[in-house]
TORTOR-695274 format. One record per atom (N, C-alpha, C, O): residue in three letters; z, y, x; residue number from 1; atom name. Coordinates in nm, 3 decimals. Atoms other than C-alpha are relative to their C-alpha. Layout:
// TORTOR-695274
   code         z         y         x   pos   site
    ALA         Z         Y         X   NUM     CA
...
//
This chain:
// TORTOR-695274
   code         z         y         x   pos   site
    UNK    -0.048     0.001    -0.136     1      N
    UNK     0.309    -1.363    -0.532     1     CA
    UNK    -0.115    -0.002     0.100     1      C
    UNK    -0.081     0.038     0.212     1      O
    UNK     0.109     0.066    -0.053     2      N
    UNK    -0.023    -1.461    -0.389     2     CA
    UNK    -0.088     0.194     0.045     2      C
    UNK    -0.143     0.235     0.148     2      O
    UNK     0.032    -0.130    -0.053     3      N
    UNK    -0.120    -1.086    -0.397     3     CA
    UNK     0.093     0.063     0.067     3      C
    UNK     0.047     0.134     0.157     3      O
    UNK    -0.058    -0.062    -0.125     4      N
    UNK     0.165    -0.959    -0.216     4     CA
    UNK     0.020    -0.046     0.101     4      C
    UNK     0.097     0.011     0.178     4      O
    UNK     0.018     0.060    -0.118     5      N
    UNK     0.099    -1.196     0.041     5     CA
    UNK    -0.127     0.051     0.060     5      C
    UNK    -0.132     0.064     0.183     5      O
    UNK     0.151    -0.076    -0.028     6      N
    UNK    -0.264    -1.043     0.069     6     CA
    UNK     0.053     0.132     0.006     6      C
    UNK    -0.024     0.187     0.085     6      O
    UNK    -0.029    -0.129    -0.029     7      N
    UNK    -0.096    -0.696     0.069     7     CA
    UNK     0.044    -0.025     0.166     7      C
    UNK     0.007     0.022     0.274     7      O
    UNK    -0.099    -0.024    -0.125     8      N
    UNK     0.120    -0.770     0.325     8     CA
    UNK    -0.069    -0.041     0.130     8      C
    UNK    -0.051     0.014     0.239     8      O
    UNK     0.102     0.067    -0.127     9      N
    UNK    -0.130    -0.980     0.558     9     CA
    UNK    -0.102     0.108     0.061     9      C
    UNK    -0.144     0.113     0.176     9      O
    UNK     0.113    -0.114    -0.049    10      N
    UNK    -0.380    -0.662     0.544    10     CA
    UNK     0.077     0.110     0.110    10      C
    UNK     0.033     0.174     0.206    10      O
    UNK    -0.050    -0.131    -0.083    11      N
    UNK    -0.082    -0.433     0.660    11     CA
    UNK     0.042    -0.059     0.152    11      C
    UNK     0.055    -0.006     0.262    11      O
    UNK    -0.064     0.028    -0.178    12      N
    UNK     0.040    -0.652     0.943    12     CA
    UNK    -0.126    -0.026     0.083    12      C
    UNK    -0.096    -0.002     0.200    12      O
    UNK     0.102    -0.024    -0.036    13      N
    UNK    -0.323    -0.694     1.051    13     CA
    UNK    -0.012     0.128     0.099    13      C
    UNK    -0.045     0.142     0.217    13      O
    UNK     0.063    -0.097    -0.060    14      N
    UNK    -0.339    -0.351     1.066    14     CA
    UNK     0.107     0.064     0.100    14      C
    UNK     0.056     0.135     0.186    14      O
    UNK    -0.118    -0.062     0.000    15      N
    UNK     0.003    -0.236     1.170    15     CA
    UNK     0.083    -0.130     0.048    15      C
    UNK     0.183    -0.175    -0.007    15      O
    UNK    -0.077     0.098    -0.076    16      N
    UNK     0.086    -0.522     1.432    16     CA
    UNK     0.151     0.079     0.074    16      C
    UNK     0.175     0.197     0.101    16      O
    UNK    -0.141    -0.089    -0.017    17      N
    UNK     0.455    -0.472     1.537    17     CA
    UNK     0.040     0.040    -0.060    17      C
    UNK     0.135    -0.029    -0.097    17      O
    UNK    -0.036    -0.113     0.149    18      N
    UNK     0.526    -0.256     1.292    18     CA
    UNK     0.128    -0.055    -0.099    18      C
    UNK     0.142    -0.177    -0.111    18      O
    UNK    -0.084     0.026     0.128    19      N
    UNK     0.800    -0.275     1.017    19     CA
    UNK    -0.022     0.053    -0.114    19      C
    UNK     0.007     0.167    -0.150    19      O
    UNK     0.088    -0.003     0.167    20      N
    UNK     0.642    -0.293     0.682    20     CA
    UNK     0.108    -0.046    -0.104    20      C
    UNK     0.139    -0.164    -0.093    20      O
    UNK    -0.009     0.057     0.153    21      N
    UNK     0.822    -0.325     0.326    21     CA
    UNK    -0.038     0.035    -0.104    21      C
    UNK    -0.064     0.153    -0.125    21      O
    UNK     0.107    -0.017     0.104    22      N
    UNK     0.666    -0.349     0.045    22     CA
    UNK     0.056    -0.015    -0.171    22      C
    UNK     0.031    -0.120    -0.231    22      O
    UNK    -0.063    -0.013     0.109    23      N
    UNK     0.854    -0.248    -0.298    23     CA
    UNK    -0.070     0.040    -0.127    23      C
    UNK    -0.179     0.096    -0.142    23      O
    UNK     0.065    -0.069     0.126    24      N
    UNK     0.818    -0.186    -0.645    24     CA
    UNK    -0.120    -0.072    -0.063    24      C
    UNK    -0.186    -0.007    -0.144    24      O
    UNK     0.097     0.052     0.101    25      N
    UNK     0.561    -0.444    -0.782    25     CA
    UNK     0.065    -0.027    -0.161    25      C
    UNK     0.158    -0.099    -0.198    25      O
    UNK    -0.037    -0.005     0.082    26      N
    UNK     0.557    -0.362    -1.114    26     CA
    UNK    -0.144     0.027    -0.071    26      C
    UNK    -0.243     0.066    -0.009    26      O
    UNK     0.118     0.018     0.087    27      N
    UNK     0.298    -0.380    -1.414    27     CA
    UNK    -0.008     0.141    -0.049    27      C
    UNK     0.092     0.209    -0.072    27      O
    UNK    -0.068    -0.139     0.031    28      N
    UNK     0.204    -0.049    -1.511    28     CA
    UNK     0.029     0.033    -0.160    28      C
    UNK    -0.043    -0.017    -0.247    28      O
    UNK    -0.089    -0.037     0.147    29      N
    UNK     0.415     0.095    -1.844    29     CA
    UNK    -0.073     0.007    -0.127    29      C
    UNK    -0.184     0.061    -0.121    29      O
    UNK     0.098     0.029     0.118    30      N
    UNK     0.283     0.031    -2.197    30     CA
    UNK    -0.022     0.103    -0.032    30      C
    UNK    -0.056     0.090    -0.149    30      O
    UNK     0.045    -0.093     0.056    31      N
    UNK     0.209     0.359    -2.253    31     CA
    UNK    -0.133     0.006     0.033    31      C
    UNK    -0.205     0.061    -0.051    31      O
    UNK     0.105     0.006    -0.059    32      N
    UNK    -0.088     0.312    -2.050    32     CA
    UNK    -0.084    -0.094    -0.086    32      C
    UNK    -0.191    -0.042    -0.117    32      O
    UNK     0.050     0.149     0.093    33      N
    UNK    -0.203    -0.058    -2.279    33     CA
    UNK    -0.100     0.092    -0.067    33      C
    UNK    -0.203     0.080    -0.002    33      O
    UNK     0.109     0.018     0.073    34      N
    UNK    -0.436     0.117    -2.533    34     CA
    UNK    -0.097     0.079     0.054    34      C
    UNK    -0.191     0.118    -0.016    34      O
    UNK     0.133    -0.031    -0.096    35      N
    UNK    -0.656     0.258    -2.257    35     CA
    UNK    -0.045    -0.067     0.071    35      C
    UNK    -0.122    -0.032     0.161    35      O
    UNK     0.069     0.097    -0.053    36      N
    UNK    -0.730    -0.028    -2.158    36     CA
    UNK     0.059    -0.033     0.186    36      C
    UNK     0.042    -0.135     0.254    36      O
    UNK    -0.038     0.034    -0.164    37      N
    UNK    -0.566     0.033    -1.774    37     CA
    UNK     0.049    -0.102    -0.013    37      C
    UNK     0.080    -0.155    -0.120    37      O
    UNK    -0.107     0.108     0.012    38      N
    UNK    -0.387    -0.240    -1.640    38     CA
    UNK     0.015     0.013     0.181    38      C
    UNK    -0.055     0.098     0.235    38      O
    UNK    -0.056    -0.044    -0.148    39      N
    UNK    -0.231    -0.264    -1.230    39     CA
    UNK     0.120    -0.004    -0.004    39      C
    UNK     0.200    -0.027    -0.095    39      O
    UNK    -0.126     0.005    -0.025    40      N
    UNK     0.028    -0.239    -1.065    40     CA
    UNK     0.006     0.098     0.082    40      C
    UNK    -0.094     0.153     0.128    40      O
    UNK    -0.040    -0.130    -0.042    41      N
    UNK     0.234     0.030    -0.907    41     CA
    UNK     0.077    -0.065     0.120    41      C
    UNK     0.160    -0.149     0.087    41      O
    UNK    -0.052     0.059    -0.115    42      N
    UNK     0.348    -0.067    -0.539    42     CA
    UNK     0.033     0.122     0.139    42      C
    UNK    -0.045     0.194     0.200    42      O
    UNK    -0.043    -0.101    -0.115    43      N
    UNK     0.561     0.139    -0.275    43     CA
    UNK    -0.019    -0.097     0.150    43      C
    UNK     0.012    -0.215     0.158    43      O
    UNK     0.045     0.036    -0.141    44      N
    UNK     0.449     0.073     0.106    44     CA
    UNK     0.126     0.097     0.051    44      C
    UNK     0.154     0.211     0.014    44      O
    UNK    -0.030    -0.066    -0.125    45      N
    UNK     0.673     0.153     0.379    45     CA
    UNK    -0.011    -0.022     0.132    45      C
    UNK     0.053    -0.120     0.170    45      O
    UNK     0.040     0.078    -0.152    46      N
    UNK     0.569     0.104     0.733    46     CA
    UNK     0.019     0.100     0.129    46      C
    UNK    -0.031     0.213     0.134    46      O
    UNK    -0.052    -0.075    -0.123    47      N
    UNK     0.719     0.219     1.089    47     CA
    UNK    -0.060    -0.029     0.116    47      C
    UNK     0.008    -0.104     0.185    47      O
    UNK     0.098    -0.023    -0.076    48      N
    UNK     0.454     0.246     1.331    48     CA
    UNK     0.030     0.051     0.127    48      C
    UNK     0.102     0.148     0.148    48      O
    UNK    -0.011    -0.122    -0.150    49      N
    UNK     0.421     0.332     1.715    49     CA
    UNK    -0.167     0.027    -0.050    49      C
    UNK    -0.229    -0.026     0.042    49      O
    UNK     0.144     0.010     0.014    50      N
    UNK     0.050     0.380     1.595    50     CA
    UNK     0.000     0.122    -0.062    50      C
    UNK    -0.112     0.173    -0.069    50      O
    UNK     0.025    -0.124     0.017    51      N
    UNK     0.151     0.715     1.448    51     CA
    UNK     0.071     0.087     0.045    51      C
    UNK     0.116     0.189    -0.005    51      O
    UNK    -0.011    -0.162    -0.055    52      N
    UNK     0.246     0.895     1.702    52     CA
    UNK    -0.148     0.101     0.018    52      C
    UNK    -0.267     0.072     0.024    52      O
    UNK     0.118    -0.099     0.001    53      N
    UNK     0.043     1.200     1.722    53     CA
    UNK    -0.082     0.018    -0.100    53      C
    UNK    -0.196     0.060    -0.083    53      O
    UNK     0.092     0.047     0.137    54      N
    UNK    -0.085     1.144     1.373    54     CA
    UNK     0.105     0.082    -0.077    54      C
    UNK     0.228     0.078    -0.077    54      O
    UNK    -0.043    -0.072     0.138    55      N
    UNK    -0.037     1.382     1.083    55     CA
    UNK     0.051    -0.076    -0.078    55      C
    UNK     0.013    -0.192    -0.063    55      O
    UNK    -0.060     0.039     0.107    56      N
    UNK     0.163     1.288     0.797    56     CA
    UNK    -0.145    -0.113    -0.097    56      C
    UNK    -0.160    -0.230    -0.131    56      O
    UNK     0.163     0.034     0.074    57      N
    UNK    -0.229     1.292     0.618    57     CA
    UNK    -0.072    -0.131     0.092    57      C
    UNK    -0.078    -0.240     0.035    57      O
    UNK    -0.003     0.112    -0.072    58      N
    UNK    -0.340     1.058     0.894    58     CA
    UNK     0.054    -0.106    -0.058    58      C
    UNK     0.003    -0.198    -0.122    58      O
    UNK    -0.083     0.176    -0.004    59      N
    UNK    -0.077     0.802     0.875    59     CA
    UNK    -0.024    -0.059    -0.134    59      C
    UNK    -0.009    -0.177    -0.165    59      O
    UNK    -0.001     0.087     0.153    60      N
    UNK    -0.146     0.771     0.500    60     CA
    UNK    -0.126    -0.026    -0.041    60      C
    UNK    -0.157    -0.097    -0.135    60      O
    UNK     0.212     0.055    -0.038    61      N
    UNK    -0.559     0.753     0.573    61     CA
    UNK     0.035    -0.106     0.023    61      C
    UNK    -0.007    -0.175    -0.070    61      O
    UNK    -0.032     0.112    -0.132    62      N
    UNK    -0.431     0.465     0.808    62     CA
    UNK     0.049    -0.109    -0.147    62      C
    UNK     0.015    -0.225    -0.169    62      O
    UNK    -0.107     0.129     0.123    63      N
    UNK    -0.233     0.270     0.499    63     CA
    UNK    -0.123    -0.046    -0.139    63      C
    UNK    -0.147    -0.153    -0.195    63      O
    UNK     0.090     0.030     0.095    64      N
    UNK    -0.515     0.365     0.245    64     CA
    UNK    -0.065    -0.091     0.040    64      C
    UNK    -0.057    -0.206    -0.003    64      O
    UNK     0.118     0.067    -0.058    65      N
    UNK    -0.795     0.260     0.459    65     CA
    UNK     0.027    -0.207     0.037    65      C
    UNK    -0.056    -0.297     0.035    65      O
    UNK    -0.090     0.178    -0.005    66      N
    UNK    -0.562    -0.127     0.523    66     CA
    UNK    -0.032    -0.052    -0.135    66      C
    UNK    -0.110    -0.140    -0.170    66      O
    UNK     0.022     0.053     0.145    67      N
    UNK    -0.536    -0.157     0.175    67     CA
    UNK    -0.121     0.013    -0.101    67      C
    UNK    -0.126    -0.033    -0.215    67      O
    UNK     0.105    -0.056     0.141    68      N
    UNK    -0.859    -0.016     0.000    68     CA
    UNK    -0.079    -0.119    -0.059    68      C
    UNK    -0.102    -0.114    -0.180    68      O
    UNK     0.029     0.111     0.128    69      N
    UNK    -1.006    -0.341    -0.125    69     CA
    UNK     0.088    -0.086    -0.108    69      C
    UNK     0.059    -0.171    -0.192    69      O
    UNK    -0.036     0.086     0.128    70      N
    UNK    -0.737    -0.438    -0.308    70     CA
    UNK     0.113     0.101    -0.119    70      C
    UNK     0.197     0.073    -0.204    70      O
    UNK     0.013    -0.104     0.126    71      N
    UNK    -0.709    -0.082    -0.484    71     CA
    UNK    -0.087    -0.054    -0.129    71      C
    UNK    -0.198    -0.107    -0.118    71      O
    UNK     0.084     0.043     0.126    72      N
    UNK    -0.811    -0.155    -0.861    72     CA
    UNK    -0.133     0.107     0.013    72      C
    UNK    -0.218     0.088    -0.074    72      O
    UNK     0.157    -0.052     0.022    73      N
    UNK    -1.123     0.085    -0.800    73     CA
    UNK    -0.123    -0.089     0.096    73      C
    UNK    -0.244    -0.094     0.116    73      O
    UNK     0.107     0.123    -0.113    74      N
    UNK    -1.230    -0.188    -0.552    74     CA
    UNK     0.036    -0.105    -0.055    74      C
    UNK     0.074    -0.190     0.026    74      O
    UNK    -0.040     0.150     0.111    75      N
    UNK    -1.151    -0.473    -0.822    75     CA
    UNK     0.107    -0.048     0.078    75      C
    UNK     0.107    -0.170     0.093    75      O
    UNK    -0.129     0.052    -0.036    76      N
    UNK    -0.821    -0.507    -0.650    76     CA
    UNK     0.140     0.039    -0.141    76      C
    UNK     0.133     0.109    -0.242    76      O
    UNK    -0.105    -0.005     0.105    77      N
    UNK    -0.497    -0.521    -0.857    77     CA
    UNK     0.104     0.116     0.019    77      C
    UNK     0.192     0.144    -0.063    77      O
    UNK    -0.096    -0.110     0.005    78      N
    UNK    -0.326    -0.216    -0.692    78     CA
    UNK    -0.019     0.092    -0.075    78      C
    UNK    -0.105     0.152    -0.010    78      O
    UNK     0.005    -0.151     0.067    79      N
    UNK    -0.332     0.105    -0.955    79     CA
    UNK     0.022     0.085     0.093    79      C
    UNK    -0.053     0.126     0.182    79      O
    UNK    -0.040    -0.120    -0.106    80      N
    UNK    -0.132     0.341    -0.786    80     CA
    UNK     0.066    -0.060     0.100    80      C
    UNK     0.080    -0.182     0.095    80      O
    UNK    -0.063     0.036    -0.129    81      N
    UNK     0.064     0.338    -0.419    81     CA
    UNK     0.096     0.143     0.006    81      C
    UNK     0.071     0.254    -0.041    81      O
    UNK    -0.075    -0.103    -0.040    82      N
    UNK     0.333     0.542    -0.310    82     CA
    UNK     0.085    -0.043     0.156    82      C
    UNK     0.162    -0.135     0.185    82      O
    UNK     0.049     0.058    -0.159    83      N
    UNK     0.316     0.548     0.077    83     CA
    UNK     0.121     0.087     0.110    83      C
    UNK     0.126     0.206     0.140    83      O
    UNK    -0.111    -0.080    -0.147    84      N
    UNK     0.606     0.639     0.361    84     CA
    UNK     0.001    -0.054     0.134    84      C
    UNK     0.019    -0.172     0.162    84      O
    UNK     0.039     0.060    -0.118    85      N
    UNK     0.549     0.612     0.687    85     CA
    UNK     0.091     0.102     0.086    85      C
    UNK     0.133     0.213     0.054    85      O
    UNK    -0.085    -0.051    -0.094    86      N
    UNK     0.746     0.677     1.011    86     CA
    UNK    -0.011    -0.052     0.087    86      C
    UNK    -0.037    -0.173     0.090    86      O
    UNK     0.040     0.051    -0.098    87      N
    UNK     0.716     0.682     1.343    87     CA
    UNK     0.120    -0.126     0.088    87      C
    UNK     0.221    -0.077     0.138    87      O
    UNK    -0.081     0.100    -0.095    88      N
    UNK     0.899     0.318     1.536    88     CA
    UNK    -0.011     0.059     0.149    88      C
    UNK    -0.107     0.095     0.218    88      O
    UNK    -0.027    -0.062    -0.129    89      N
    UNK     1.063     0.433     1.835    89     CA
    UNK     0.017    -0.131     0.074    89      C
    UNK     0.042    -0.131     0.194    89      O
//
């Protein structure tokens, strides 16, 4: 729990106002185990006035760049992300 409290603290940081949820923590599938991966697989969604005027590609720079230290290539515990974003009217 302690990491999706650190997820979630980076996105409201970044993405004040905003409506953020944050689904899908899950370990990733044993097919993966004898390569040694390990992570988790976590869906972001967040509704932004911060992307208006912002590309699709943008808005999901904007989510990476929040979260990138606690991507597993930055010794964080996220594996993969799967990212939706929309603009708050």
């Amino acid at each position: 729990m302690a990491k999706l409290n650190n997820l979630k603290i980076k996105l409201d940081d970044r993405f004040p106002d905003s409506q953020i949820m944050i689904n899908g923590l899950s370990d990733l599938p044993e097919h993966y185990a004898p390569t040694g991966r390990s992570g988790s697989h976590i869906e972001i969604n967040v509704k932004s006035r911060l992307f208006k005027d912002k590309s699709l590609l943008d808005q999901h720079k904007m989510i990476h760049e929040a979260i990138e230290e606690l991507m597993q290539m930055n010794g964080g515990f996220i594996h993969a992300v799967t990212i939706k974003t929309s603009l708050k009217i």
